[in-house]
C-alpha positions in Angstrom: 1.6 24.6 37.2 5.7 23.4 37.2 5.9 19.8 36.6 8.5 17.5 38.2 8.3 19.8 41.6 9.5 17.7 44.5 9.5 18.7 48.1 9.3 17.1 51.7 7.6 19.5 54.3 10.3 17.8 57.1 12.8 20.6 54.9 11.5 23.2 57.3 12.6 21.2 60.0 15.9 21.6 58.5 16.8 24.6 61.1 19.7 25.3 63.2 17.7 28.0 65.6 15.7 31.3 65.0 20.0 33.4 65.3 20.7 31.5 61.8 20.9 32.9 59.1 19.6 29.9 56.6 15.6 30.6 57.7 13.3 28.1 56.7 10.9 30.8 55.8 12.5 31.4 52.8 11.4 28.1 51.7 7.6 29.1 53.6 7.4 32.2 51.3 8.4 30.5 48.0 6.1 28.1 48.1 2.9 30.8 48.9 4.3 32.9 46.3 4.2 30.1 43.9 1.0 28.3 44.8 -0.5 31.6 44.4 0.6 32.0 41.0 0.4 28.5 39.7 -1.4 26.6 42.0 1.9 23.8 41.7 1.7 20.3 43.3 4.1 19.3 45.3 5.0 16.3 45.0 6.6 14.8 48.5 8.9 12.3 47.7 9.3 10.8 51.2 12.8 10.6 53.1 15.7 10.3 50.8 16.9 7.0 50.6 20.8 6.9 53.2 22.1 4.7 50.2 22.1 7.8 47.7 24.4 10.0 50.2 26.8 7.7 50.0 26.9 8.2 46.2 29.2 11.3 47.6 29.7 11.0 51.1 31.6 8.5 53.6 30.0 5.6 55.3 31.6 7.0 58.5 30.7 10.7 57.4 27.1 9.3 57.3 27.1 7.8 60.4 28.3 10.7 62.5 25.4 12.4 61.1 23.0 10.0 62.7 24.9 9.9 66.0 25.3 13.6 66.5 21.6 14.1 65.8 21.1 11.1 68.0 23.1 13.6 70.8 21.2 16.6 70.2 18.3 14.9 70.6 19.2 13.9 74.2 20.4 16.5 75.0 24.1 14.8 75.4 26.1 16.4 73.2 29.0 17.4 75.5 29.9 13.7 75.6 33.6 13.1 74.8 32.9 11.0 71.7 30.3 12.9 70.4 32.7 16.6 70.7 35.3 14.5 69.1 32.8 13.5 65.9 31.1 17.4 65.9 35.2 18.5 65.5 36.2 16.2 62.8 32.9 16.5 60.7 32.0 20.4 60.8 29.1 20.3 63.0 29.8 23.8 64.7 29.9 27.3 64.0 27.7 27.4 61.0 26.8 24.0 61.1 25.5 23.8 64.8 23.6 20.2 65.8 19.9 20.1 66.3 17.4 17.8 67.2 16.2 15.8 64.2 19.1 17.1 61.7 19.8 13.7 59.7 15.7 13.3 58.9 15.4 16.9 57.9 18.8 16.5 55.7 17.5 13.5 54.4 14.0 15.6 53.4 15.7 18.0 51.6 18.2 15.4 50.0 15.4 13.3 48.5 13.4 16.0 46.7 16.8 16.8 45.1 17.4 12.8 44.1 13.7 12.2 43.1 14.4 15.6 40.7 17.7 14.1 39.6 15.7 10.5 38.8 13.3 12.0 36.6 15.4 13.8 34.3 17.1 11.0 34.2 14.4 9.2 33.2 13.4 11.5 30.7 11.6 14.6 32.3 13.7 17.9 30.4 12.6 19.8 34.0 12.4 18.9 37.6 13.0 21.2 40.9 14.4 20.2 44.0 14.1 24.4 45.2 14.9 22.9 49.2 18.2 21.9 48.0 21.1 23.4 46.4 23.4 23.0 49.9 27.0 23.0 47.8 29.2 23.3 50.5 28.9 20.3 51.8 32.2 18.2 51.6 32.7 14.0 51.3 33.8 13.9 55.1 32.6 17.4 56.9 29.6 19.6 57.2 30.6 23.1 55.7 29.2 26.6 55.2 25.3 25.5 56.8 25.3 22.2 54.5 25.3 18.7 55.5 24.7 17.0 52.8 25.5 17.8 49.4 22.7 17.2 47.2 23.9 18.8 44.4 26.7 16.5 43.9 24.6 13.6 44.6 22.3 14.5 41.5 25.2 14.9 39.4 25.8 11.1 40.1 22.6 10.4 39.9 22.6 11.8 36.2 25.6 10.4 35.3 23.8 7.1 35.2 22.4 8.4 32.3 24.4 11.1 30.5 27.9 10.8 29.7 29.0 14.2 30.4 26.6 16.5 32.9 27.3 20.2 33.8 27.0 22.1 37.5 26.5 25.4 37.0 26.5 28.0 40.5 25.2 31.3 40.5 25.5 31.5 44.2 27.5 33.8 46.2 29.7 31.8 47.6 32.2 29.4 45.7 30.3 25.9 44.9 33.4 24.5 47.0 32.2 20.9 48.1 30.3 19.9 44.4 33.9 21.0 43.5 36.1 19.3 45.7 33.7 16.4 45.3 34.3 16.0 41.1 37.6 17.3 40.9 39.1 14.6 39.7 36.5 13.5 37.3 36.7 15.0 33.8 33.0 13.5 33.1 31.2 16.1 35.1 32.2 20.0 34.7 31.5 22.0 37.4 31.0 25.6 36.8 30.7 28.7 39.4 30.4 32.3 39.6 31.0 33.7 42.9 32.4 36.6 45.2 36.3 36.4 44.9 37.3 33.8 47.6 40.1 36.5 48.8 37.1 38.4 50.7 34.3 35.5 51.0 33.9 32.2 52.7 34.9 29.6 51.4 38.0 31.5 50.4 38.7 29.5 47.6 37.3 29.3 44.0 40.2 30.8 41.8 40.8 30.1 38.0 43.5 28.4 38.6 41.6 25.4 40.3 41.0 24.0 36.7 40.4 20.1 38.2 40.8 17.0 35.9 41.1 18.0 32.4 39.7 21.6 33.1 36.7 20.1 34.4 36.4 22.7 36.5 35.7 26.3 36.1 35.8 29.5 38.1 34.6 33.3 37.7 35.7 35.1 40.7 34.4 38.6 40.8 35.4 41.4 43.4 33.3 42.7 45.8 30.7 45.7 44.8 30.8 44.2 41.6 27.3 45.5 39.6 24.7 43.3 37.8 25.7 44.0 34.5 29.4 43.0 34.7 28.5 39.5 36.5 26.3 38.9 34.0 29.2 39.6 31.3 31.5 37.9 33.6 28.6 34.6 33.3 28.1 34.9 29.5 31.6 35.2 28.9 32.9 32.8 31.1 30.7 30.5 31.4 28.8 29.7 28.7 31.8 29.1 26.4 32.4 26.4 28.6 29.1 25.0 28.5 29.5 25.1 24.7 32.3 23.5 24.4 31.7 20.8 27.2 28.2 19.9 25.8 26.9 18.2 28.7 23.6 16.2 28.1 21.8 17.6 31.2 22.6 20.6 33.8 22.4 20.7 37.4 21.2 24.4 38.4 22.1 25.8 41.5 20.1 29.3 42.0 21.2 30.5 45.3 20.3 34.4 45.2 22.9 35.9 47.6 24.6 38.1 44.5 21.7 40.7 45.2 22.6 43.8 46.5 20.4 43.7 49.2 22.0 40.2 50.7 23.3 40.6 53.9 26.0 38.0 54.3 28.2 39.2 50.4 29.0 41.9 48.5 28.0 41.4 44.9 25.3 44.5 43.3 23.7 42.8 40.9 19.7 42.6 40.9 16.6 40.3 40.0 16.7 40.8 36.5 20.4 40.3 35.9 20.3 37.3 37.9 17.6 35.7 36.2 19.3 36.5 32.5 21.7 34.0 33.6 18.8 31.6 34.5 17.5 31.9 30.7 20.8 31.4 29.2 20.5 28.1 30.6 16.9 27.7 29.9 18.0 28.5 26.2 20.8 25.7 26.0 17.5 23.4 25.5 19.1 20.8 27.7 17.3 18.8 30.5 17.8 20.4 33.9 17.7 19.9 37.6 17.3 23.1 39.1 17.8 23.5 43.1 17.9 26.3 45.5 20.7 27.2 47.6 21.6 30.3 49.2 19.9 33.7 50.0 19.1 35.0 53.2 17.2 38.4 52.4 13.3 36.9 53.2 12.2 39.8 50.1 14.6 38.7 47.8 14.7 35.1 48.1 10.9 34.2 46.7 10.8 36.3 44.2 13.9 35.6 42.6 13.1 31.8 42.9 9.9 31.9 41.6 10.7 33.6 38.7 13.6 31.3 37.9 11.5 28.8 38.1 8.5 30.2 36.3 11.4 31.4 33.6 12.6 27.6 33.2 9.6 26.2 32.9 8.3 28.7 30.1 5.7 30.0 32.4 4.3 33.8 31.7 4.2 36.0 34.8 3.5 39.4 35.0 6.4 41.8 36.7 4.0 42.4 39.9 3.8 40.4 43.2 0.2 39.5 44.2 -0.7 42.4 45.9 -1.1 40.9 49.6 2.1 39.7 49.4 3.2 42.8 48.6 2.1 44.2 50.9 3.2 42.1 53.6 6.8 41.8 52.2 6.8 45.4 51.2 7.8 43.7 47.7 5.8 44.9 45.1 7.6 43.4 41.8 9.7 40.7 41.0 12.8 43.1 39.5 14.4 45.7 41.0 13.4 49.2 39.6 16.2 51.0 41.0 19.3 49.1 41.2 22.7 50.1 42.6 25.3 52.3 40.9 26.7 52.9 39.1 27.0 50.5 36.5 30.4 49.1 35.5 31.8 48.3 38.9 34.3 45.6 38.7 34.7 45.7 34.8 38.3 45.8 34.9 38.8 42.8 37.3 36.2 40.9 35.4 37.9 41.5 32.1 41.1 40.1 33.1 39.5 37.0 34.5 37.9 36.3 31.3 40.8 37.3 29.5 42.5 34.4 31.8 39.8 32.0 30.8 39.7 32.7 27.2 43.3 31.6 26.9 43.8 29.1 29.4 40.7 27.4 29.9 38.5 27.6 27.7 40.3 25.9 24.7 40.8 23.0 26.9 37.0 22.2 27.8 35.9 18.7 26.9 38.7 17.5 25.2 
């Protein structure tokens, strides 16, 4: 059993239609895989609380989240008004309106807060796996993220700890947590991701060092293989972790580096993935972990559950239980055969680090 595992069943009514690619059945699937290894409680922490979103967001940010949902629910959103708040906060494209949106935000929100408030409070482990939506920004929906609970457990730590960490290992540039701390040297923000020159959100780059090189990127090209993003993650970022020493972590374990993610281009597999999630494990620090992206249904449980199994100091055998494997066609948790071959994107990789080693890295924490 996980301790400190929060979740509100309204997440899975956090769905912008059955075209999207951000399914609530990855959510559905995790939690069988789980209960059937583990038997976990969920604990449902109700509805956040509209009071922590504003730890991050805008009063009137906030608000045009209620009132668009408000639309979408009457089925009146081609109102003047309401196109004119859906074009200045993000809510299209990717971030389409739907019927009950600021409830099911607020769902996944609050598992990610209550997680946040008991490592705060002491607990060195608590899971907020609905969460992890980093694009978010202080005024705008972005990249299928309306709030950004990430950034709001940061704060919420920070009531605590005088220096916390974000770590990424999504995909996709951890833009809004970012954006969001930039300017605040008491909370480092650190993300591995998909060179922003070929992947939304397009940005990313070393150079965006923030406050006091409070923040830190490892941009990696495209086709790059496990075992060079995980060199590109030891060497990059745990130096900075070292040298920052937070007194807790925010984990954000979206598992769209796989190779067999649709929406990127990264190679790497379960396994390499999840050696990242130990060297954080092994820092011995407390630790939020949330979710984030994915959007492979036979990737996505396995790779969570096993993170979270992994942080938790939880044996698990390397096989699936076998119904589920048979009805995801997923037999283990690694990935006997990954891609080749190995070494793709080593010579990238080695001048980022060799970019970080002497221009950032030195200047962590002080």
């Amino acid at each position: 059993m996980l301790p400190h595992f929060y979740y509100n069943p309204r997440n899975t009514e956090y769905d912008f239609g059955p075209q999207h690619p951000l399914k609530p059945e990855r959510l559905r699937r995790t939690l069988r895989l789980l209960d059937t290894l583990t038997g976990t409680e969920l604990i449902d922490p109700g509805l956040g609380r509209v009071e922590d979103t504003l730890r991050v967001h805008s009063e009137e940010y906030v608000e045009a989240v209620r009132r668009v949902d408000a639309a979408a629910t009457e089925g009146s959103l081609d109102d003047d008004e309401i196109l004119e708040l859906r074009s200045r906060h993000g809510f299209w494209g990717d971030n389409p309106p739907f019927p009950g949106m600021f409830e099911a935000t607020l769902s996944y929100t609050g598992a990610v807060v209550a997680a946040a408030e008991a490592v705060r409070d002491g607990a060195p482990l608590a899971f907020g796996i609905g969460g992890g939506l980093h694009h978010a920004q202080r005024d705008k929906a972005s990249g299928f993220c309306i709030f950004d609970d990430p950034a709001i457990a940061c704060h919420v730590l920070r009531e605590r700890f005088d220096r916390v960490a974000y770590v990424d290992i999504d995909v996709h540039h951890g833009d809004g947590v970012q954006w969001i701390w930039y300017d605040d040297p008491s909370v480092l923000t650190c993300s591995i991701h998909q060179d922003g020159r070929t992947l939304y959100p397009g940005t990313g780059f070393v150079e965006e060092t923030g406050a006091a090189f409070s923040s830190l990127n490892v941009p990696v090209p495209p086709r790059t293989t496990g075992d060079v993003w995980l060199s590109a993650f030891e060497f990059g970022i745990m130096p900075a972790l070292e040298a920052f020493q937070p007194g807790a972590i925010v984990l954000q374990m979206g598992t769209d580096t796989h190779f067999m993610d649709p929406l990127a281009h990264v190679n790497s597999t379960q396994q390499d993935w999840l050696a990242a999630v130990e060297h954080i494990r092994d820092l011995s620090l407390p630790i939020v972990a949330v979710g984030g992206g994915g959007y492979n249904l036979k990737t996505v449980p396995r790779m969570w559950v096993s993170a979270c199994l992994t942080l938790a100091g939880v044996p698990y055998e390397d096989v699936l239980p076998a119904d589920l494997a048979r009805e995801w066609d997923t037999p283990t948790f690694s990935d006997p055969n990954p891609p080749g071959p190995a070494g793709s994107g080593a010579s990238q990789v080695e001048g980022i680090i060799d970019w970080l080693q002497k221009n950032h890295h030195p200047n962590v924490g002080h």
